[in-house]
N, C-alpha and C positions, 0 to 999 in steps of 0.2 A: 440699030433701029429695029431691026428683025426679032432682036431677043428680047426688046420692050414690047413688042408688039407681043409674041407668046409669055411673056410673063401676065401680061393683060387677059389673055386666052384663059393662061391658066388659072388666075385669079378669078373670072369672073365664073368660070366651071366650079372653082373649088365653096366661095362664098356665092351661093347663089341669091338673091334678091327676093326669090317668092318664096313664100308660105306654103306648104300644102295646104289644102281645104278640102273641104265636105269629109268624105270616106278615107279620101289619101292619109291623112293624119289620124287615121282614128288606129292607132296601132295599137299593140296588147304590152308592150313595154312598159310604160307606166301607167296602164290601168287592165284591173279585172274585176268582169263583169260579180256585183253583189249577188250570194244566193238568195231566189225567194223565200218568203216568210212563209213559216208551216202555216198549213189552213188552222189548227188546234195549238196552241202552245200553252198548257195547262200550268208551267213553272211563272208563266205571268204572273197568275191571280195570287202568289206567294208573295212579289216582288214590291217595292214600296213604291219604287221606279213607276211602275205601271198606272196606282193608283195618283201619284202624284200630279203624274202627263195628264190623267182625264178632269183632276183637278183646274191643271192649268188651260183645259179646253172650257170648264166650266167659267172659269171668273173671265176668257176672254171671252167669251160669245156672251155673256154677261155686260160689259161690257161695252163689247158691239150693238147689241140690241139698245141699251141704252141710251146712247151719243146720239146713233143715227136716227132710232125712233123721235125724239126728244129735239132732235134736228127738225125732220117732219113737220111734225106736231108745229114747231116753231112757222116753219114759212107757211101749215094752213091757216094759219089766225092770224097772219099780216094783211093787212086790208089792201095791200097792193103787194106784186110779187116786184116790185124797186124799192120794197122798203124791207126784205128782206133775201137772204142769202140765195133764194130762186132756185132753180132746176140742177143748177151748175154747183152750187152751196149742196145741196141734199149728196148729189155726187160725188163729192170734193169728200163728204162727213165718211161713205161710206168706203172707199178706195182711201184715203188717208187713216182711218181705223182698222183697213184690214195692213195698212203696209207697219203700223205701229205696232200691231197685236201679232202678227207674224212676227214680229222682229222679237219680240218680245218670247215667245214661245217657240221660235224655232227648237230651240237647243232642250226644250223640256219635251214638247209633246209632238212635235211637228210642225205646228202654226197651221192645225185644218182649219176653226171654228167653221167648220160647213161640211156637212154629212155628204153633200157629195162630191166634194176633194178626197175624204172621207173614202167613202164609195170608188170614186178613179183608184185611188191609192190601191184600196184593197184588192180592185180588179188586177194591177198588174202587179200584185205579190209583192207589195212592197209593208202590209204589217198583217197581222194572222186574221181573221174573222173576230176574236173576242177581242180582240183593240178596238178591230173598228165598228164592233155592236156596241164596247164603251163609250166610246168616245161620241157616237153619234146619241146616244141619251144622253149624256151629260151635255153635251152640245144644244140638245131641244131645253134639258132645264134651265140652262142659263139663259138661253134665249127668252123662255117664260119668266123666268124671274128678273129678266131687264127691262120688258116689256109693263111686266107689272108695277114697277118702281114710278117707269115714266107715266102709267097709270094715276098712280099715287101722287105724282107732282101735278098733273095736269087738273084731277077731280073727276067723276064720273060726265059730268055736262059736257065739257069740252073736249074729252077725249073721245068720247063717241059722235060729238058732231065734227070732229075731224078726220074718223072710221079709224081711228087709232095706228093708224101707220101700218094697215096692212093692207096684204098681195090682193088684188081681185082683174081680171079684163075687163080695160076702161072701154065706157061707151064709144061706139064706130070700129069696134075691132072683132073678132069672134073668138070663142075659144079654139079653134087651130092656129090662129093668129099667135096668144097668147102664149102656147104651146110651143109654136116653133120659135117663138122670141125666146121662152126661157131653155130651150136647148142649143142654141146657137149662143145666147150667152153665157153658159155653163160650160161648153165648149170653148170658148175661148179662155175663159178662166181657168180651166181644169189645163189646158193643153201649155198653158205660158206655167201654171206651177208643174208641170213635167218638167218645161225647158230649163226654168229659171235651176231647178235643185237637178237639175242629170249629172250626175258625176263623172259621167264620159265625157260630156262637152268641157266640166269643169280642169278636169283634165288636162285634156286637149288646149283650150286656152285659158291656161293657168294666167297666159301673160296681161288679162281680161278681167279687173277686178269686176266682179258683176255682185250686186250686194241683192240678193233673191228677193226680201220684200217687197223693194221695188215694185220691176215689172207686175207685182200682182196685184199691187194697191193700186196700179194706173189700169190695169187689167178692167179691175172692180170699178174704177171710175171710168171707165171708159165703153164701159156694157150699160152701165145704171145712166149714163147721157142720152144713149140710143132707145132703151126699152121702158124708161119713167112713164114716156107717154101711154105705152102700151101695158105691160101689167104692174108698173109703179118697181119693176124689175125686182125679181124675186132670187132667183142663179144659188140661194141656199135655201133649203125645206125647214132649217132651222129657224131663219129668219120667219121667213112665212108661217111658221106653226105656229109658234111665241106671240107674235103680233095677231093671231085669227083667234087663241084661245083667251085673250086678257081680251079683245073687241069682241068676239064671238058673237055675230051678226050672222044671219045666214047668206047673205050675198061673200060672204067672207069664205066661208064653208062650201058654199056652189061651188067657189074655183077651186077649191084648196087643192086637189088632186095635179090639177097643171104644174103646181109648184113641189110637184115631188119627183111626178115622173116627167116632165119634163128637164130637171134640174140632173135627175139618174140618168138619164138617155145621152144626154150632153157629156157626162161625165164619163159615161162607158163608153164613145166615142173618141173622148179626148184621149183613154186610159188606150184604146187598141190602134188608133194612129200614128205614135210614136213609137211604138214596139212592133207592129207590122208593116206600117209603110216609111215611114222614114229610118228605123234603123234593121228593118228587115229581117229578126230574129226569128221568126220561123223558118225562113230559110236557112240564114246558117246554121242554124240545125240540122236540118237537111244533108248540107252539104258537110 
Protein backbone atom coordinates (compact mmCIF):
# COMPACT_ATOMS: atom_id res chain seq x y z
CA UNK A 1 0.00 0.00 0.00
CA UNK A 2 2.88 2.37 0.96
CA UNK A 3 4.80 1.84 -2.30
CA UNK A 4 1.31 2.81 -4.23
CA UNK A 5 1.09 5.44 -2.38
CA UNK A 6 4.95 6.87 -3.38
CA UNK A 7 4.58 5.66 -6.80
CA UNK A 8 1.55 8.32 -6.89
CA UNK A 9 3.91 10.92 -5.12
CA UNK A 10 6.17 10.32 -7.54
CA UNK A 11 4.04 10.46 -10.52
CA UNK A 12 2.33 13.34 -9.76
CA UNK A 13 5.95 15.42 -8.95
CA UNK A 14 7.29 13.96 -12.15
CA UNK A 15 4.06 14.73 -14.68
CA UNK A 16 2.93 17.82 -13.20
CA UNK A 17 -0.71 19.00 -14.38
CA UNK A 18 0.15 22.99 -14.68
CA UNK A 19 1.35 25.02 -17.38
CA UNK A 20 3.73 27.70 -16.59
CA UNK A 21 2.23 30.97 -17.52
CA UNK A 22 2.84 34.74 -17.94
CA UNK A 23 6.90 35.15 -17.66
CA UNK A 24 7.64 31.50 -16.20
CA UNK A 25 7.29 30.11 -19.73
CA UNK A 26 8.87 32.64 -21.53
CA UNK A 27 12.22 30.85 -21.81
CA UNK A 28 15.03 31.55 -24.49
CA UNK A 29 15.21 27.90 -25.59
CA UNK A 30 12.96 27.98 -28.40
CA UNK A 31 12.93 31.47 -28.99
CA UNK A 32 15.18 34.57 -29.86
CA UNK A 33 14.39 37.76 -29.55
CA UNK A 34 14.45 39.22 -33.79
CA UNK A 35 16.92 42.09 -34.31
CA UNK A 36 15.55 45.47 -35.08
CA UNK A 37 15.25 46.81 -38.43
CA UNK A 38 18.01 49.42 -39.46
CA UNK A 39 16.50 52.88 -39.45
CA UNK A 40 18.05 53.16 -43.44
CA UNK A 41 18.30 49.96 -45.46
CA UNK A 42 19.16 51.40 -48.77
CA UNK A 43 19.46 47.49 -50.50
CA UNK A 44 15.68 47.65 -50.34
CA UNK A 45 14.95 50.18 -53.11
CA UNK A 46 17.13 47.46 -55.41
CA UNK A 47 14.91 44.51 -54.18
CA UNK A 48 11.64 43.45 -56.14
CA UNK A 49 10.58 42.02 -52.76
CA UNK A 50 10.15 45.58 -51.54
CA UNK A 51 8.25 47.08 -54.35
CA UNK A 52 5.97 44.28 -54.63
CA UNK A 53 4.81 44.40 -50.66
CA UNK A 54 3.95 48.25 -51.21
CA UNK A 55 2.05 46.97 -54.16
CA UNK A 56 0.15 44.55 -52.19
CA UNK A 57 -0.53 47.51 -49.63
CA UNK A 58 -1.82 49.53 -52.59
CA UNK A 59 -4.57 47.24 -54.23
CA UNK A 60 -5.51 46.28 -50.30
CA UNK A 61 -6.40 49.53 -49.07
CA UNK A 62 -7.89 49.91 -52.54
CA UNK A 63 -9.88 47.73 -51.74
CA UNK A 64 -10.80 48.50 -48.27
CA UNK A 65 -11.72 51.81 -49.04
CA UNK A 66 -13.96 50.59 -51.67
CA UNK A 67 -16.38 47.83 -49.86
CA UNK A 68 -16.68 49.78 -46.75
CA UNK A 69 -17.12 53.23 -48.43
CA UNK A 70 -19.69 51.75 -50.82
CA UNK A 71 -21.13 49.91 -47.71
CA UNK A 72 -21.68 53.56 -46.22
CA UNK A 73 -22.93 55.11 -48.93
CA UNK A 74 -25.47 52.10 -49.05
CA UNK A 75 -27.15 52.42 -45.56
CA UNK A 76 -27.16 56.49 -46.06
CA UNK A 77 -29.71 56.40 -48.93
CA UNK A 78 -31.91 53.52 -47.18
CA UNK A 79 -34.85 55.40 -46.17
CA UNK A 80 -35.03 53.47 -42.84
CA UNK A 81 -31.89 52.07 -41.11
CA UNK A 82 -34.22 48.27 -40.93
CA UNK A 83 -34.09 48.29 -44.46
CA UNK A 84 -30.57 48.29 -44.57
CA UNK A 85 -27.50 46.61 -43.06
CA UNK A 86 -27.43 49.52 -40.10
CA UNK A 87 -24.46 50.51 -37.72
CA UNK A 88 -23.64 46.93 -37.02
CA UNK A 89 -23.57 46.06 -41.17
CA UNK A 90 -20.98 49.31 -41.72
CA UNK A 91 -18.93 47.44 -38.79
CA UNK A 92 -19.21 44.06 -39.88
CA UNK A 93 -17.87 45.68 -43.91
CA UNK A 94 -14.97 47.16 -42.06
CA UNK A 95 -13.42 44.49 -39.37
CA UNK A 96 -14.46 41.59 -41.92
CA UNK A 97 -12.34 43.52 -44.90
CA UNK A 98 -9.44 44.16 -42.72
CA UNK A 99 -9.59 40.34 -41.30
CA UNK A 100 -9.75 39.13 -45.42
CA UNK A 101 -7.11 41.71 -46.52
CA UNK A 102 -4.61 40.84 -43.73
CA UNK A 103 -5.07 37.32 -44.49
CA UNK A 104 -4.55 37.95 -47.73
CA UNK A 105 -1.14 40.16 -47.31
CA UNK A 106 0.31 38.84 -44.44
CA UNK A 107 2.86 36.88 -46.20
CA UNK A 108 3.57 39.65 -48.90
CA UNK A 109 3.70 43.07 -47.09
CA UNK A 110 2.60 42.55 -43.56
CA UNK A 111 -1.28 43.22 -43.83
CA UNK A 112 -0.73 47.08 -42.42
CA UNK A 113 -3.20 48.83 -44.90
CA UNK A 114 -3.06 51.62 -42.22
CA UNK A 115 -0.19 54.08 -41.72
CA UNK A 116 -0.57 53.79 -38.39
CA UNK A 117 -0.07 49.95 -37.77
CA UNK A 118 2.31 51.27 -40.15
CA UNK A 119 3.72 53.93 -37.78
CA UNK A 120 3.38 51.30 -34.34
CA UNK A 121 5.34 48.94 -36.44
CA UNK A 122 8.05 51.27 -37.23
CA UNK A 123 8.21 52.67 -33.80
CA UNK A 124 9.13 49.42 -32.26
CA UNK A 125 11.94 48.46 -35.11
CA UNK A 126 10.08 46.07 -36.56
CA UNK A 127 10.58 47.55 -40.62
CA UNK A 128 13.37 50.42 -41.43
CA UNK A 129 11.85 54.17 -42.13
CA UNK A 130 11.78 53.79 -46.03
CA UNK A 131 9.21 50.74 -45.83
CA UNK A 132 7.18 52.47 -43.89
CA UNK A 133 7.27 56.11 -45.81
CA UNK A 134 6.38 53.37 -48.75
CA UNK A 135 4.07 51.83 -47.66
CA UNK A 136 2.17 54.66 -45.94
CA UNK A 137 1.81 56.62 -49.56
CA UNK A 138 0.83 53.87 -51.38
CA UNK A 139 -1.55 53.05 -48.60
CA UNK A 140 -3.11 56.93 -48.85
CA UNK A 141 -3.20 56.28 -53.01
CA UNK A 142 -5.28 53.42 -52.73
CA UNK A 143 -7.33 54.68 -50.32
CA UNK A 144 -7.86 57.71 -52.83
CA UNK A 145 -8.33 55.69 -55.64
CA UNK A 146 -11.06 53.48 -53.75
CA UNK A 147 -12.64 56.17 -52.64
CA UNK A 148 -12.90 57.50 -56.08
CA UNK A 149 -14.31 54.46 -57.82
CA UNK A 150 -17.15 54.53 -55.18
CA UNK A 151 -17.41 58.13 -56.35
CA UNK A 152 -17.84 57.02 -59.82
CA UNK A 153 -20.70 54.43 -58.92
CA UNK A 154 -22.49 56.59 -56.80
CA UNK A 155 -22.49 60.07 -59.37
CA UNK A 156 -21.45 63.38 -57.95
CA UNK A 157 -25.37 64.07 -56.45
CA UNK A 158 -25.47 61.36 -54.22
CA UNK A 159 -22.35 61.02 -53.06
CA UNK A 160 -21.97 64.44 -51.63
CA UNK A 161 -25.36 64.28 -50.23
CA UNK A 162 -24.14 61.39 -48.29
CA UNK A 163 -20.71 63.51 -47.47
CA UNK A 164 -19.13 60.56 -49.18
CA UNK A 165 -18.15 58.40 -46.29
CA UNK A 166 -16.01 60.46 -44.59
CA UNK A 167 -14.24 61.15 -40.95
CA UNK A 168 -15.65 64.42 -39.33
CA UNK A 169 -17.05 64.93 -35.21
CA UNK A 170 -20.65 64.33 -35.20
CA UNK A 171 -22.77 67.02 -33.73
CA UNK A 172 -22.99 66.86 -29.56
CA UNK A 173 -19.39 65.86 -29.29
CA UNK A 174 -16.18 68.20 -29.42
CA UNK A 175 -13.18 67.72 -31.05
CA UNK A 176 -11.26 66.28 -27.81
CA UNK A 177 -14.10 64.02 -27.73
CA UNK A 178 -13.23 63.10 -31.29
CA UNK A 179 -9.67 63.04 -30.47
CA UNK A 180 -9.60 60.74 -27.73
CA UNK A 181 -12.07 58.29 -29.44
CA UNK A 182 -9.67 58.00 -32.32
CA UNK A 183 -6.65 57.29 -29.91
CA UNK A 184 -8.28 54.87 -27.76
CA UNK A 185 -9.26 53.23 -30.93
CA UNK A 186 -6.13 52.91 -32.50
CA UNK A 187 -4.84 51.83 -29.37
CA UNK A 188 -6.71 48.93 -29.35
CA UNK A 189 -6.14 48.04 -32.72
CA UNK A 190 -2.47 48.61 -32.92
CA UNK A 191 -2.00 46.86 -29.52
CA UNK A 192 -4.10 43.22 -30.50
CA UNK A 193 -1.76 43.48 -34.04
CA UNK A 194 1.42 43.39 -31.43
CA UNK A 195 -0.25 40.45 -29.61
CA UNK A 196 -1.87 38.60 -32.47
CA UNK A 197 1.86 38.45 -34.57
CA UNK A 198 4.44 38.33 -31.29
CA UNK A 199 6.42 35.59 -32.00
CA UNK A 200 7.40 35.21 -28.29
CA UNK A 201 3.85 34.47 -27.26
CA UNK A 202 3.71 32.46 -30.68
CA UNK A 203 6.14 30.50 -29.38
CA UNK A 204 5.39 29.88 -26.20
CA UNK A 205 1.95 28.61 -27.06
CA UNK A 206 2.63 26.85 -30.06
CA UNK A 207 0.03 24.50 -28.64
CA UNK A 208 -2.64 27.58 -29.49
CA UNK A 209 -3.57 27.60 -33.03
CA UNK A 210 -4.29 31.52 -33.22
CA UNK A 211 -4.93 32.53 -36.95
CA UNK A 212 -3.75 36.62 -36.47
CA UNK A 213 -6.30 38.18 -38.85
CA UNK A 214 -8.73 37.36 -36.67
CA UNK A 215 -8.40 39.18 -33.62
CA UNK A 216 -7.77 42.19 -35.77
CA UNK A 217 -10.78 42.27 -37.98
CA UNK A 218 -12.89 41.80 -34.74
CA UNK A 219 -10.50 44.52 -33.26
CA UNK A 220 -11.74 46.87 -36.36
CA UNK A 221 -15.29 45.74 -35.75
CA UNK A 222 -15.30 46.24 -32.46
CA UNK A 223 -13.73 50.02 -32.27
CA UNK A 224 -16.01 51.10 -35.41
CA UNK A 225 -19.37 49.76 -32.98
CA UNK A 226 -18.18 52.15 -30.30
CA UNK A 227 -16.98 55.27 -32.05
CA UNK A 228 -19.55 55.38 -35.55
CA UNK A 229 -21.48 57.57 -33.43
CA UNK A 230 -18.87 59.81 -32.50
CA UNK A 231 -16.31 60.39 -35.43
CA UNK A 232 -18.00 57.85 -38.03
CA UNK A 233 -14.45 56.14 -36.58
CA UNK A 234 -11.54 56.88 -38.39
CA UNK A 235 -8.31 54.47 -36.34
CA UNK A 236 -6.59 54.71 -40.05
CA UNK A 237 -5.45 58.37 -41.67
CA UNK A 238 -5.56 56.41 -44.85
CA UNK A 239 -8.99 55.87 -44.58
CA UNK A 240 -9.88 59.37 -43.65
CA UNK A 241 -7.61 61.05 -46.18
CA UNK A 242 -9.02 59.10 -49.35
CA UNK A 243 -12.54 59.63 -48.21
CA UNK A 244 -12.00 63.92 -47.28
CA UNK A 245 -10.06 64.40 -50.71
CA UNK A 246 -12.69 62.54 -53.46
CA UNK A 247 -15.69 64.48 -50.88
CA UNK A 248 -13.37 67.57 -50.16
CA UNK A 249 -15.92 69.53 -48.29
CA UNK A 250 -14.51 71.84 -45.68
CA UNK A 251 -16.16 70.38 -42.66
CA UNK A 252 -14.33 67.25 -43.85
CA UNK A 253 -11.00 69.30 -43.78
CA UNK A 254 -11.75 71.08 -40.26
CA UNK A 255 -11.34 67.73 -38.57
CA UNK A 256 -8.98 66.03 -40.71
CA UNK A 257 -6.03 66.54 -38.32
CA UNK A 258 -7.93 64.44 -35.46
CA UNK A 259 -7.64 61.61 -37.77
CA UNK A 260 -3.89 61.63 -38.04
CA UNK A 261 -2.69 62.60 -34.89
CA UNK A 262 -4.94 61.00 -33.08
CA UNK A 263 -4.66 57.62 -35.05
CA UNK A 264 -0.33 58.28 -34.51
CA UNK A 265 -0.72 58.88 -30.67
CA UNK A 266 -2.78 55.58 -30.24
CA UNK A 267 -0.42 53.82 -32.26
CA UNK A 268 2.84 55.06 -30.48
CA UNK A 269 1.22 54.02 -27.27
CA UNK A 270 0.23 50.67 -28.39
CA UNK A 271 3.86 50.35 -30.06
CA UNK A 272 5.60 51.27 -26.20
CA UNK A 273 3.17 49.26 -24.02
CA UNK A 274 4.11 46.01 -25.01
CA UNK A 275 7.81 46.45 -25.19
CA UNK A 276 7.95 48.43 -21.94
CA UNK A 277 5.40 47.47 -19.66
CA UNK A 278 4.30 44.00 -20.44
CA UNK A 279 7.47 42.48 -21.69
CA UNK A 280 9.76 44.95 -19.79
CA UNK A 281 12.73 45.13 -22.34
CA UNK A 282 14.21 48.08 -21.12
CA UNK A 283 14.97 46.55 -18.28
CA UNK A 284 16.38 43.42 -19.08
CA UNK A 285 18.77 45.39 -20.55
CA UNK A 286 19.69 46.75 -17.85
CA UNK A 287 19.93 43.88 -15.97
Amino acid sequence: MESKEEDVKVGANKFSERQPLGTAAQGDKDYKEPPPAPLFEPGELKSWSFYRAGIAEFVATFLFLYITILTVMGVNRSSSKCSSVGIQGIAWSFGGMIFALVYCTAGISGGHINPAVTFGLFLARKLSLTRALFYIIMQCLGAICGAGVVKGFEGNGRYELFKGGANFVNSGYTKGDGLGAEIIGTFVLVYTVFSATDAKRNARDSHVPILAPLPIGFAVFLVHLATIPITGTGINPARSLGAAIIYNRDHAWDDQWIFWVGPFIGAALAALYPQIVIRAIPFKARA
